[in-house]
Every structure is written in C-alpha cells, then in structure tokens.
N, C-alpha and C positions, 0 to 999 in steps of 0.2 A: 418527299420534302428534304432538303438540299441540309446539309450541319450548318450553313452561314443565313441559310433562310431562317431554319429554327432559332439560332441562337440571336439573328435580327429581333426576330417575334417576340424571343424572349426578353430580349431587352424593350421592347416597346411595352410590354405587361409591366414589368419594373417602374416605366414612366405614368405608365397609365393607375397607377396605382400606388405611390411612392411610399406610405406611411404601412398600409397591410406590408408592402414589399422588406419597408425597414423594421416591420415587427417579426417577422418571421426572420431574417437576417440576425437579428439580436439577441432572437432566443435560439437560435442553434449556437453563435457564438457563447452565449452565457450556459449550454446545456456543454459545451464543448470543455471551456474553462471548470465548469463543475465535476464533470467525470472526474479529468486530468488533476484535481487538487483533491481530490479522492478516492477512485479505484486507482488513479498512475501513483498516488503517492506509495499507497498498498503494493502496488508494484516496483516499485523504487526498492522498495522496503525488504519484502520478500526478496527479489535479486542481492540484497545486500548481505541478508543471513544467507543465503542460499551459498554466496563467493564466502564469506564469514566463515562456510564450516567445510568448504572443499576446497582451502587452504592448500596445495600440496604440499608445499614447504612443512608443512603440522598434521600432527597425526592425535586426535583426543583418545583417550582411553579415562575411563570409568570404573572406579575400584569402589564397592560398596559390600560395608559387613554387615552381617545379620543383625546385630545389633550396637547400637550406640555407645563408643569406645574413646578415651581419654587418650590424647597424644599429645608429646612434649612439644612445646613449639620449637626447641632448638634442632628438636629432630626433622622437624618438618625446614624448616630453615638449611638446613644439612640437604635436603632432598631437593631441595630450590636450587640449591648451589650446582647441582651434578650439568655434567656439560649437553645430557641429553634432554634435558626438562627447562623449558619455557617458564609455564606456568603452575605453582600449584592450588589448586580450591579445596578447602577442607569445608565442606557440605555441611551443616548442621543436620541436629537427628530428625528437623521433619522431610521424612521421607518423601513427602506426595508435591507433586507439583501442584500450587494450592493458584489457579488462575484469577486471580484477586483484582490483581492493580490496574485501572485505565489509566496510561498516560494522557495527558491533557487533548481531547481531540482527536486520540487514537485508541485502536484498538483494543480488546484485553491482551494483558502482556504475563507469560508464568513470573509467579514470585514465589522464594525461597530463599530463607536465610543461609546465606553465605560467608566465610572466611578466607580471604584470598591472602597468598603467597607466592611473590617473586621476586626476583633480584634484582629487580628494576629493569631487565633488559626489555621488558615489552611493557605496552599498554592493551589495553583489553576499548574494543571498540562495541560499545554498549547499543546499539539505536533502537530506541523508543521500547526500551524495557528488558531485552535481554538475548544474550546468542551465547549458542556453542556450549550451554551449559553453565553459564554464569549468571545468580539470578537478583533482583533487588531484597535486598533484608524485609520482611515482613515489620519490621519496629517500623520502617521508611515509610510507614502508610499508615493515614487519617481515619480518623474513627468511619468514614466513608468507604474507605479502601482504595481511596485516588490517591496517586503519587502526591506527596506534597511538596516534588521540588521540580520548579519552574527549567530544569535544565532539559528535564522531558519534552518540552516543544518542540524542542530541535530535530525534526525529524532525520538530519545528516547522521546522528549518530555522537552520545555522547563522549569521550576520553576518561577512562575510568582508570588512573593510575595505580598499580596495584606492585608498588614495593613496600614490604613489609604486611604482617599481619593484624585486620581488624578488625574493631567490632563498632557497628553504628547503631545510634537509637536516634530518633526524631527530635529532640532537642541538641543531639552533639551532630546532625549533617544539615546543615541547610539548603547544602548544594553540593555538587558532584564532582567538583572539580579539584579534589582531593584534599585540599589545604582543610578542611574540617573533620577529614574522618579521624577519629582517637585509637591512637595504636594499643593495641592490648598487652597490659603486661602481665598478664598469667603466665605461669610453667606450661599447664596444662590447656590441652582445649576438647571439649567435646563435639568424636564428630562422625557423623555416619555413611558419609562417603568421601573419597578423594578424587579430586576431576584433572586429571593430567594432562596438560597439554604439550607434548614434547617432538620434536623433528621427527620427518616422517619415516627416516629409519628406520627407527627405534622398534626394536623386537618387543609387544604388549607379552610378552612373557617375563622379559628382564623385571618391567613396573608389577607385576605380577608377585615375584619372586620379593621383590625387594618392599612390596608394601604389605604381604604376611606380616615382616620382621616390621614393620612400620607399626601398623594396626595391632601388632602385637596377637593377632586371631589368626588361625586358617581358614573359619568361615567366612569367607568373602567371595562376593561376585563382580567376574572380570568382564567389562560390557566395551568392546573397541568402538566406542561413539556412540552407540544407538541411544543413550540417553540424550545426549545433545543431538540426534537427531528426532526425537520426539520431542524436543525442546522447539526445535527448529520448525518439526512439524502442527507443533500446535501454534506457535506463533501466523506460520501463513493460511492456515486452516481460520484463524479469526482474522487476518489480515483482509483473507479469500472472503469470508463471509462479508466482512463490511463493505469490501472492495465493490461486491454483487450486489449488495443491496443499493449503494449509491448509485452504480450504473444502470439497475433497473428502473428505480426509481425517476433517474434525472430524465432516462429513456421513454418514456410508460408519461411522466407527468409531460416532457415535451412535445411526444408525439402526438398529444388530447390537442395541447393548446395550437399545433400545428392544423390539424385536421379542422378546428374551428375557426382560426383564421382563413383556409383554405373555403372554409363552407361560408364565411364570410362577402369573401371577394367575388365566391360564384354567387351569392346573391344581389349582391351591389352594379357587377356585370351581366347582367342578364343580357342587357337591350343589345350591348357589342357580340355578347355571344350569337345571340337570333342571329342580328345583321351577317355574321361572319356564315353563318348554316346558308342565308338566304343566298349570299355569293357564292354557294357552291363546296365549302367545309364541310369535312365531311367530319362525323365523331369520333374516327379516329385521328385526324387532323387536330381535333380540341382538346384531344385527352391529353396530346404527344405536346402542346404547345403549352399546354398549362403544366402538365410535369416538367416540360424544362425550365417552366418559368419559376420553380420549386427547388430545381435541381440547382441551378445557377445561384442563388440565394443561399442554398444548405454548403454549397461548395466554397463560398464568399467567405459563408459564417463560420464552416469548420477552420478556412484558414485564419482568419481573423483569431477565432478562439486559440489554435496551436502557436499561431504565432507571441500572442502574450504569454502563452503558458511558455514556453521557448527563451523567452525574452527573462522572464522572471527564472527560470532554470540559470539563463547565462548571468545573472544576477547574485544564482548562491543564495535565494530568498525561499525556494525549495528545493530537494532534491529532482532531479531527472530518471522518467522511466522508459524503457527502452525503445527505440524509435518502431518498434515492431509495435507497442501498444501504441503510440500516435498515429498508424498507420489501420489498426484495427476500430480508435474509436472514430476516426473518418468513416472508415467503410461501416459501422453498426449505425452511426447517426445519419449518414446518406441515407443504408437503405430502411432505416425507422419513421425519417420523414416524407420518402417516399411512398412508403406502405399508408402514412395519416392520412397525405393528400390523395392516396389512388378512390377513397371511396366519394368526396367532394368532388373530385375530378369526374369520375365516373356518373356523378347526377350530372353535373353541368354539361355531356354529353346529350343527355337525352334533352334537353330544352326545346320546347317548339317551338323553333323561330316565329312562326306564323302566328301563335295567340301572344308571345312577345311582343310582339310589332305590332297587332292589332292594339296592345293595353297601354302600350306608347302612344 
C-alpha cells in the first residue's frame, strides 16, 4: 500500500468518523499543552539554575565555620567593596538546608535564612525559590510553610536586589521586589557561613586567607561551590520528580482514554470493517490503515498543542524549555498513543467479515 493511498484512507476514516476523530485530536493536543506547562516548565527551570551556576564569568566559593560567629557589618561591607567579590551572603547559623517552602504551583524549593551583601553592582536572579546558594528567609513563610509572596508565580525568575544588608520577617516583606526589605542596623550579625560569589579568577585561597581574619576563627571549611551545587541539585532532583510525575501521569491517563476511544470506533465500525475484509483486505491492510488513522490525528494534535504552547512562550506568559524537550514530548506522545490504539486495532483485525454481514 502506496504513502498517498494510506494517507487517502486515512483521511476518509477522519470523515467517516468526525466527532471520535475530533476527540482523540483534542486530547493529544490538551495531553501535549499539559506536559509542556509542567515537566517543560521543570525544564525551563532546571536549564536556568543549571546556566545560573555555570556562570563563567563567577566563580562561588563557600566559607563555613564550625560554629556560629558574630561579624561586624562594616567589615563585611569592606569585603563587598574588594574588586574581586560580586556578592556577599552571610548565611545564618541554621546549618541544614530545611526544603520547607512550595512556591505557588511549583516545586519544593531549599529554604534558609539569609543575609545578603553587595555593592549594588549585581542582582541575584532568584527563580521560583532559590540558585547558586542564596535561599528565602524562613520568617518568609506561613504557618503552612508556603511562600507568602505572590512574586513566586513567576516562573521567569524573580530580581532580588541585594545592595546593602538585610534582615526580613513576614510582616516587613510583602514582596520581593526590594522596596520593603528593612536594612539592618546592627554592628553585629550572626553567621555561620559566608557564600561568595566573585570573578572567576579569583584564587579560593585569597577568600580563604582573608575570611580566617573575617570570621575572626581558623575553624572553617573551604567548599569551591559544592554547596550551591547541592543547592542546585536538589532544586532539579524536586523539579525532576514533579516534572515525571506530570508526564507520566498526563501519559498513562491519555493513553487509557485513547485506547477506548480507539475500542470505540472499532465497535461502531464493524459493518465497513467486514465489507473492507470481504473485498479482499487483508489484516494487515486494517491494522496499518487504522494506525495511520491514529497517527494522523496524534500528529495534528501534538502540533496544535506545541504550537499554543509556542505561542504563549512568544507571549512571555511562560517561560520556554528547550526545543530538544518539544521534540521529545512529540516523539513519547506519538509513540504512547500508538501503543493505546495497537491493541483496538489488533481486535478489529480479526473481525469476521462473514458473521458481520450476515448480523447486517
């Protein structure tokens, strides 16, 4: 059978059947749009910490003393100033990255009370709860342990400006967009690690040397990132897990409703299926004619779904995830609805034309 014969055929099934045709067309496109505003957002996401802390221009490095030590702020402001430091975060004493907070509709995200210091030359790009080692204050969160501020929807990635040093509690931030955080005017701050983020030059020995005399201790431990990368990595390790549970999910529920519409049409179809055997069809001729007529629909429907999702990306109304995942959740939904329809298909092979026709 010829590619323009099948895909004739396949178009006469379409006609021969419009409303199963347009149900199945609708839920690939609605399974397509649901992945894409859920694992691709996970993946927008993930890609964004991922570029967030492979940075080249920035080198993080991680000073953390054994125990929880008072430092001047003017000294830390001094340390802000130097030509090789960006950013500095002076960590508060809880130690543990305490995975508390869901942002609104997204994943869990680490939380840990923070103190940031800069000179204003940078901003720190937050998305959806935290990168690189900078985390939301634990005050910032509802007897629940949900973010209470609406800036967290934003899946782009909040602007967290961070000149000067501060401290927030849930009645002094309503929102994130710095005009509410209240600057601290202690001498002193207590704090158990310092997160540096400076040009990637920079010898982690110099901040080494010079945050002894900071910390005012020799006991400290010197970590070139790996704290911000288990920051990082736990962020996509929950990103990954929700990311998989929607794609299974949307996968697994669409492929049921597929396979019963499918088991649908070949009940409905009986009489044309006989007639088509009695002329000489053969069952492999009906399996190949009705999986294309599957195919044709799941192929409509992914692009219909990519294309809004596309549309809304060119919109700015979500982030975009790499064209490598629109390309992958075409190819899992093609062959997920393919695999619903092969066992419908596969009965409606074996039909006997002959007690068909005779019940006709």
């Amino acid at each position: 059978m010829s590619a323009r014969t099948l895909l004739r055929e396949a178009l006469g099934e379409i006609r021969r059947a419009p409303v199963l045709s347009a149900l199945v067309l609708t839920l690939v496109a609605l399974c397509t749009v649901l992945i894409d505003s859920t694992a691709g957002q996970g993946d927008a996401l993930r890609h964004r910490v991922e570029q967030n802390l492979s940075t080249p221009a920035l080198r993080t490095t991680v000073i953390t003393a054994d125990t929880p030590v008072t430092v001047s702020r003017d000294a830390l402001a001094a340390y802000a100033q130097r030509s090789d430091v960006e950013v500095v975060a002076a960590l508060g004493p809880a130690a543990d990255v305490v995975p508390l907070a869901t942002a609104p509709g997204g994943p869990p995200v680490p939380v840990r009370p923070a103190i940031v210091l800069s000179t204003g030359k940078s901003a720190l790009q937050v998305p959806s709860g935290g990168t690189a080692g900078i985390y939301i204050p634990e005050s910032w969160l509802s007897a629940d342990g949900d973010l209470q501020h609406y800036a967290y929807q934003d899946l782009h990635g909040v602007t967290w400006p961070v000149s000067g040093v501060y401290h927030a509690s849930a009645e002094d931030v309503p929102r994130l967009d710095g005009t509410a955080l209240r600057l601290v005017e202690g001498d002193q701050i207590e704090v158990r690690s310092l997160l540096i983020i400076g040009t990637a030059g920079t010898d982690p020995t110099v901040h080494e040397r010079d945050a002894i005399a900071l910390l005012s201790t020799e006991q400290i431990t010197v970590d070139g990132s790996s704290q911000a990368r288990e920051a990082a990595q736990t962020v996509r390790r929950d990103i990954s897990r929700s990311g998989t549970t929607a794609l299974i999910g949307a996968l697994v529920i669409g492929g049921g409703v597929v396979m019963i519409l499918v088991g649908v049409w070949t009940l409905l179809h009986q009489r044309d299926i006989g007639r088509r055997r009695v002329l000489g069809a053969s069952r492999s001729q009906i399996i190949v004619i009705a999986l294309a007529h599957v195919a044709a629909l799941t192929l409509t429907g992914v692009t219909a779904g990519t294309a809004v999702m596309l549309l809304m990306h060119h919109l700015g109304l979500l982030p975009a995830p790499r064209w490598s995942f629109h390309l992958a959740v075409a190819w899992l939904v093609l062959v997920v609805t393919m695999l619903a329809a092969a066992a419908p298909t596969a009965l409606t092979s074996r039909i006997d034309p002959v007690r068909v026709l005779r019940q006709a």
